[in-house]
C-alpha positions in Angstrom: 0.0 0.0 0.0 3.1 2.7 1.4 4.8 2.1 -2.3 1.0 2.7 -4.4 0.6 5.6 -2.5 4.3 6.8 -3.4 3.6 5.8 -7.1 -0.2 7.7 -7.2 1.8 11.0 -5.1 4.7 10.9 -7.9 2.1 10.5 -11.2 -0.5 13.7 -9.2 2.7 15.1 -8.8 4.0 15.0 -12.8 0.3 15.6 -13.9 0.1 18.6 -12.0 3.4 20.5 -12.9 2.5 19.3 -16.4 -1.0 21.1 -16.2 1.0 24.2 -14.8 3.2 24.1 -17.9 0.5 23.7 -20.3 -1.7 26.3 -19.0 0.7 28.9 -20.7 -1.2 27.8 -23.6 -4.7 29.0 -22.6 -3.0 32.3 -21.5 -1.3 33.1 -24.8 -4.9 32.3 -26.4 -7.1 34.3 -24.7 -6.9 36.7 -27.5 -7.5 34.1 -29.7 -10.9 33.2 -27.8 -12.7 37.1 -27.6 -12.0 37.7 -30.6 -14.1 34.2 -31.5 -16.5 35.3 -28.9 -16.5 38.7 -30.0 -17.5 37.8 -33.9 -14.1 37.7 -35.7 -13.3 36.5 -38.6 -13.1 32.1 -39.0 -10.5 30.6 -38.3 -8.0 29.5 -41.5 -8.9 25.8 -42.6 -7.8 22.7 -45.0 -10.3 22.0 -47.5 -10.4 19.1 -50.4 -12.4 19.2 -53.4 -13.7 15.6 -54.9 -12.6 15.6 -58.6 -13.2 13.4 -61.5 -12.9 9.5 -61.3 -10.0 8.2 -63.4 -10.3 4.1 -64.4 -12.8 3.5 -61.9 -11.0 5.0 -58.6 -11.7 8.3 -57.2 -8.6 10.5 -57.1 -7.8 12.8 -54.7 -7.9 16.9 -55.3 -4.8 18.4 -56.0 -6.1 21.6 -55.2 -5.9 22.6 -51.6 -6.8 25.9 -49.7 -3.8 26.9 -47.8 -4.4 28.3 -44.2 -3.1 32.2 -44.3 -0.5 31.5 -41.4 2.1 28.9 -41.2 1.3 27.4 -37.9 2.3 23.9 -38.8 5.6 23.6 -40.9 7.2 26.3 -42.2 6.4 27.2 -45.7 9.0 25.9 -47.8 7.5 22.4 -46.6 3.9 23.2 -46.0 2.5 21.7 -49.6 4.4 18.5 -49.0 3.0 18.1 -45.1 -0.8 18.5 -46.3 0.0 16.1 -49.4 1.6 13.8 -46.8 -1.3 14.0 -44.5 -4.8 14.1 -47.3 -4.3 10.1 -47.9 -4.0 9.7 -44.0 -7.2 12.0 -43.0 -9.0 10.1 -46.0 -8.2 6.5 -44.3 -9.1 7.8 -40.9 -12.0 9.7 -41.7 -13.8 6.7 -43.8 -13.1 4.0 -41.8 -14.2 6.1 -38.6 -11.3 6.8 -36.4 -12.1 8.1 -32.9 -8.9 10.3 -32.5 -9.2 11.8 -35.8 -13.1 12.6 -34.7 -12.6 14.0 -31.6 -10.2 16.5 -33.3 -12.1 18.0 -35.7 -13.6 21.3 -36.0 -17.0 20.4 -36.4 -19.6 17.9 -34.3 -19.5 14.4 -35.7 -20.7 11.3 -34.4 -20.8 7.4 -35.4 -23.4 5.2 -33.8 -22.7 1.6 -34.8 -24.0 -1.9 -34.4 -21.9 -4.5 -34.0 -22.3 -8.5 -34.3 -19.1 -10.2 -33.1 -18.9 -13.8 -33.8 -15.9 -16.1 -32.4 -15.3 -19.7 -33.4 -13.9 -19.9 -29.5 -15.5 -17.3 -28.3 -19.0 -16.2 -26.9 -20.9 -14.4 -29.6 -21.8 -10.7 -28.9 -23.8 -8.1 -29.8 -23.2 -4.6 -28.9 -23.8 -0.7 -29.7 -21.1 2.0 -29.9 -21.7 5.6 -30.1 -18.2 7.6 -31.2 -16.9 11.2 -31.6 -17.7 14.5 -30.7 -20.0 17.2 -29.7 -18.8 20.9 -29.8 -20.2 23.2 -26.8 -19.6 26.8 -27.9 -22.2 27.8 -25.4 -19.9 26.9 -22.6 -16.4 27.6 -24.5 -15.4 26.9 -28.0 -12.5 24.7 -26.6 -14.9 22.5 -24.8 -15.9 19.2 -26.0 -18.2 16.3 -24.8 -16.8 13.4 -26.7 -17.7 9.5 -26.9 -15.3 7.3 -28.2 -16.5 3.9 -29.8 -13.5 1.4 -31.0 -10.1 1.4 -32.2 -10.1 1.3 -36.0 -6.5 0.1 -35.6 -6.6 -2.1 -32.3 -8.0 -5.5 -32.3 -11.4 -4.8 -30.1 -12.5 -6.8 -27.5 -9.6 -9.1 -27.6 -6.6 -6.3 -27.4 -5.6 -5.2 -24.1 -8.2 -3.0 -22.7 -7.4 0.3 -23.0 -8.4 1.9 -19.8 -8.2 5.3 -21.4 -11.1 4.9 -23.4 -13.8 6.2 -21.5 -17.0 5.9 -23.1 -17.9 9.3 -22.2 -16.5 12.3 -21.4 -15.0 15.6 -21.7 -11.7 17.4 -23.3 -10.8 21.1 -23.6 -8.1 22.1 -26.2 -5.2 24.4 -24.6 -3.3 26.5 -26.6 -3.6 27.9 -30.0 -6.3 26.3 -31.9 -5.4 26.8 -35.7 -4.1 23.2 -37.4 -0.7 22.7 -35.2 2.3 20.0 -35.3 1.1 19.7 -32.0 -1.9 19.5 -29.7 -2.4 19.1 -25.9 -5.7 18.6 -24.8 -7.2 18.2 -21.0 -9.2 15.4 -20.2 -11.7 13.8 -18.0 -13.7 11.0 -18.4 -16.6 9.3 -16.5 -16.1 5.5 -15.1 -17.8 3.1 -12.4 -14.9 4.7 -9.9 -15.8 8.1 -10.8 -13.8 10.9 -12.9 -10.6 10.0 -14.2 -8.5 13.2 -14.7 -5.9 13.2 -17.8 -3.5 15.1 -20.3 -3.4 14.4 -24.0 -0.7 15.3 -26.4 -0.4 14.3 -30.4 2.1 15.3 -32.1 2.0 14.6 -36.5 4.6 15.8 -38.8 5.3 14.9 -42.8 8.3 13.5 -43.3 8.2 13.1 -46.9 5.3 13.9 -49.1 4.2 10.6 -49.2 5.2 9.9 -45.9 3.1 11.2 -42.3 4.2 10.0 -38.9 1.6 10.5 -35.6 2.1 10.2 -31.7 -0.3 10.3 -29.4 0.5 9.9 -25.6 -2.1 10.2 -22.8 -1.6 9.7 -18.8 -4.6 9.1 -16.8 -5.3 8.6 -13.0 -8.4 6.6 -12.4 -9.3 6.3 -8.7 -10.0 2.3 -8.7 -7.0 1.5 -11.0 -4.8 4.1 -10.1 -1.9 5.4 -12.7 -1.9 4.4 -15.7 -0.8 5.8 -19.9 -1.1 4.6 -23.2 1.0 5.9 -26.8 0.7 5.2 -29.7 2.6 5.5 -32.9 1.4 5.2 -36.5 3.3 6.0 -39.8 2.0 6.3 -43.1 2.4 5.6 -46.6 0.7 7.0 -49.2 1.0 4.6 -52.4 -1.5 6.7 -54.7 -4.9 7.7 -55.4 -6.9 6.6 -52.1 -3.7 3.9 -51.6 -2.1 3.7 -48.3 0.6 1.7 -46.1 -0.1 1.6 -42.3 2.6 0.2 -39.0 0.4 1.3 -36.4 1.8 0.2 -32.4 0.1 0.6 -29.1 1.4 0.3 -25.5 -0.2 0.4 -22.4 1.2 0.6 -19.0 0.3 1.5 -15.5 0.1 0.3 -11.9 -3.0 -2.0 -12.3 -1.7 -3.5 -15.7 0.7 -6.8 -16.8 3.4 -5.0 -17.9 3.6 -3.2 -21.3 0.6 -4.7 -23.0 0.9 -3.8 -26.6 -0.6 -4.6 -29.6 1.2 -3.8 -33.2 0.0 -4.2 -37.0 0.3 -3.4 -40.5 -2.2 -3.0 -42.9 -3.1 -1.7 -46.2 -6.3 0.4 -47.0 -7.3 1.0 -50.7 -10.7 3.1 -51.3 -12.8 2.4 -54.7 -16.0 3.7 -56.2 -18.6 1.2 -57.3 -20.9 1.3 -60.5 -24.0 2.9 -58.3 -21.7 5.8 -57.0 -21.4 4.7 -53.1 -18.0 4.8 -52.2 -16.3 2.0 -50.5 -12.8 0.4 -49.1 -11.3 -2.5 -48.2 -8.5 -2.7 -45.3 -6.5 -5.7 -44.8 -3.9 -6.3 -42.0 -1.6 -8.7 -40.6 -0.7 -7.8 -36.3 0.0 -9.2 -33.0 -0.6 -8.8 -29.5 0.8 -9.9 -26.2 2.6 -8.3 -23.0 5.7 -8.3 -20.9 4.7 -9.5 -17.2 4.5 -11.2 -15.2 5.5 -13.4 -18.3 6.4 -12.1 -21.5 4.5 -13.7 -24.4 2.1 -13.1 -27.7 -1.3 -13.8 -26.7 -2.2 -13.5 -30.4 -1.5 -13.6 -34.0 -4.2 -12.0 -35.9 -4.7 -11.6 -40.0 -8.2 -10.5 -41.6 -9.5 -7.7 -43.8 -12.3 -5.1 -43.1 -15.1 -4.4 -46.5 -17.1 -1.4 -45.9 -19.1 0.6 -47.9 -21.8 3.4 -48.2 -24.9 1.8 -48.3 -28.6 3.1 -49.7 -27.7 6.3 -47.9 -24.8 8.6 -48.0 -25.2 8.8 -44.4 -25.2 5.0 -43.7 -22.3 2.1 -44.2 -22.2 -1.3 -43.8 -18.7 -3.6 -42.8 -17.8 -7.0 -42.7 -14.8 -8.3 -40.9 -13.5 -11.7 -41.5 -10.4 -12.5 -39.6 -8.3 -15.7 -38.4 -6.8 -15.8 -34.8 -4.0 -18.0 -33.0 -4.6 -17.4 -29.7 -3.3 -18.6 -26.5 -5.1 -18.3 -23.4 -2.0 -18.7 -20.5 1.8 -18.9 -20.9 2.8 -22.2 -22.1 -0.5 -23.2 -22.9 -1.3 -24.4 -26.7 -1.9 -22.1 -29.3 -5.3 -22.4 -30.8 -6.6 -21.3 -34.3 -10.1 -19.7 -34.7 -12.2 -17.5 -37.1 -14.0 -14.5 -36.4 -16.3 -12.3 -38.1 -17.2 -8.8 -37.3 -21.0 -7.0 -38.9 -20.8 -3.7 -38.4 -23.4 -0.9 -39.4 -23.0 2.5 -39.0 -24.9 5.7 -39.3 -22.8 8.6 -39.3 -24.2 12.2 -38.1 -22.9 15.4 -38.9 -23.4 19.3 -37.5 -23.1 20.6 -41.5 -26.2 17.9 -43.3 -26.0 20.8 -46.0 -22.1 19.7 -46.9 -21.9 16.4 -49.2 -20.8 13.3 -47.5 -17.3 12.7 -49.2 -16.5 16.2 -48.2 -17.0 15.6 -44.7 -15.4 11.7 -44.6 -12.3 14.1 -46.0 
């Protein structure tokens, strides 16, 4: 008990002279927020235009509007960074990514239904509401957010990610035009009540066909105590709608085996069909496991993910076949099984009067 109480007092201790460092942030901003408040002009944002489809694909705009400052790389290198980054926000935004949701400018939520069947497992049915609701009536830094699953993790089988709170808040500090980087404050709402928290991404192009994210968040839940995850992803843009993903995730704390950590790579291709619904498909190959109190791969995992726009431009539909070699304890056998994942999803938007593939952009 003395050395949890030592490890809780250091983590308070670090989150707290963190918080202190970031609040610079709000204070160089306050400028930035009455002159929001007051009227001003909107803020400077990245915009793609659909063009023409080209031997069945769509391919991506070429044309982009330039934000009038150069708050993210300097200009010399700005075209490349948003080149770098359109394939990754087109990946992200189709397939539903929570992160990328919870950072946009605009409200956006996904509620989806979800049939999980497991040769091994129990089957399961269950209903996930993602993203984000803006509350400018409050503060136009405030969000109430929902987060729904891991496009990149392996779900219910990955090590649980205890900083996925199903519900609750984050407020932006610091400047709030597009940014290398981005700390936000957190707190969500749990069994064992709020569970304070910091979050930091930082992206960056390093090539123009080549985008590199980290995310790192630390969390202090009052059942669980201490505890963080990160996350790393790079990118590879291939072509029109074409891209190479290594994604890796770790998470650690006092309540948790180790480092559990899960790791893939994929590759996503999008595709227009002869009715004019837009569609995907992802396929991946990844592993998970952890590091105490033995170290070991609890699984080996390949499958693919089909999704598609369905009768509406608002609604998709997803299968998920995938094969799993699990193994249940340290030394035991490891054990084969498929597993398919239905998935339909109805996405919402604050803007209905914008087209769909401008928003999923």
């Amino acid at each position: 008990m003395t050395l949890r109480r030592q490890r809780t007092t250091r983590f308070v201790d670090f989150v707290l002279a963190l918080i202190v460092g970031l609040a610079t942030g709000p204070l160089a901003a306050q400028s930035d927020d009455a002159n929001e408040d007051a009227g001003s002009a909107p803020e400077a944002s990245l915009e793609t235009q659909s063009s023409d489809l080209t031997g069945g694909d769509e391919v991506i705009a070429d044309e982009v509007i330039e934000p009038e400052d150069e708050g993210w790389i300097d200009s010399g290198q700005e075209y490349a960074a948003l080149k770098a980054n359109e394939m990754t926000q087109w990946v992200d935004n189709f397939f539903g990514n929570d992160e990328r949701d919870l950072e946009q400018a605009e409200s956006r939520l996904r509620l989806r239904t979800i049939y999980d069947w497991d040769q091994r497992l129990d089957n399961e049915f269950k209903l996930r509401l993602g993203g984000k609701v803006s509350l400018p009536q409050i503060s136009k830094r405030l969000d109430l957010v929902f987060r729904g699953e891991d496009m990149d993790g392996f779900g219910s089988e990955g090590a649980e990610d205890r900083a996925e709170d199903r519900i609750g808040l984050q407020y932006q500090v610091g400047p709030r035009e597009v940014s290398k980087h981005r700390f936000d404050l957190t707190v969500g709402f749990g069994s064992s009540g709020p569970k304070p928290g910091v979050k930091y991404v930082y992206e960056n192009a390093f090539a123009e066909d080549l985008n590199f994210r980290f995310t790192q968040r630390f969390i202090y839940d009052l059942g669980d105590g201490a505890y963080g995850t990160s996350r790393f992803v790079l990118d590879k843009a291939l072509g029109d709608r074409q891209l190479l993903r290594a994604y890796t995730r770790m998470l650690y704390g006092e309540e948790t085996e180790g480092n559990e950590w899960s790791t893939n790579f994929s590759y996503a291709r999008g595709w227009q069909g002869d009715s004019g619904r837009v569609g995907a498909t992802w396929v991946y190959v990844g592993a998970e496991g952890q590091t105490e109190p033995y170290a070991y791969v609890k699984n080996y995992r390949v499958g693919m993910r089909l999704r598609r726009q369905a009768v509406r431009d608002y609604l998709f539909w997803e299968i998920e076949p995938s094969y799993n070699w699990r193994i249940d304890e340290p030394y035991f056998d490891r054990e084969g099984a498929w597993k398919i994942e239905l998935r339909l999803e109805f996405l919402l938007f604050a803007n209905p009067s914008e087209t769909v593939e401008r928003q999923i952009r």
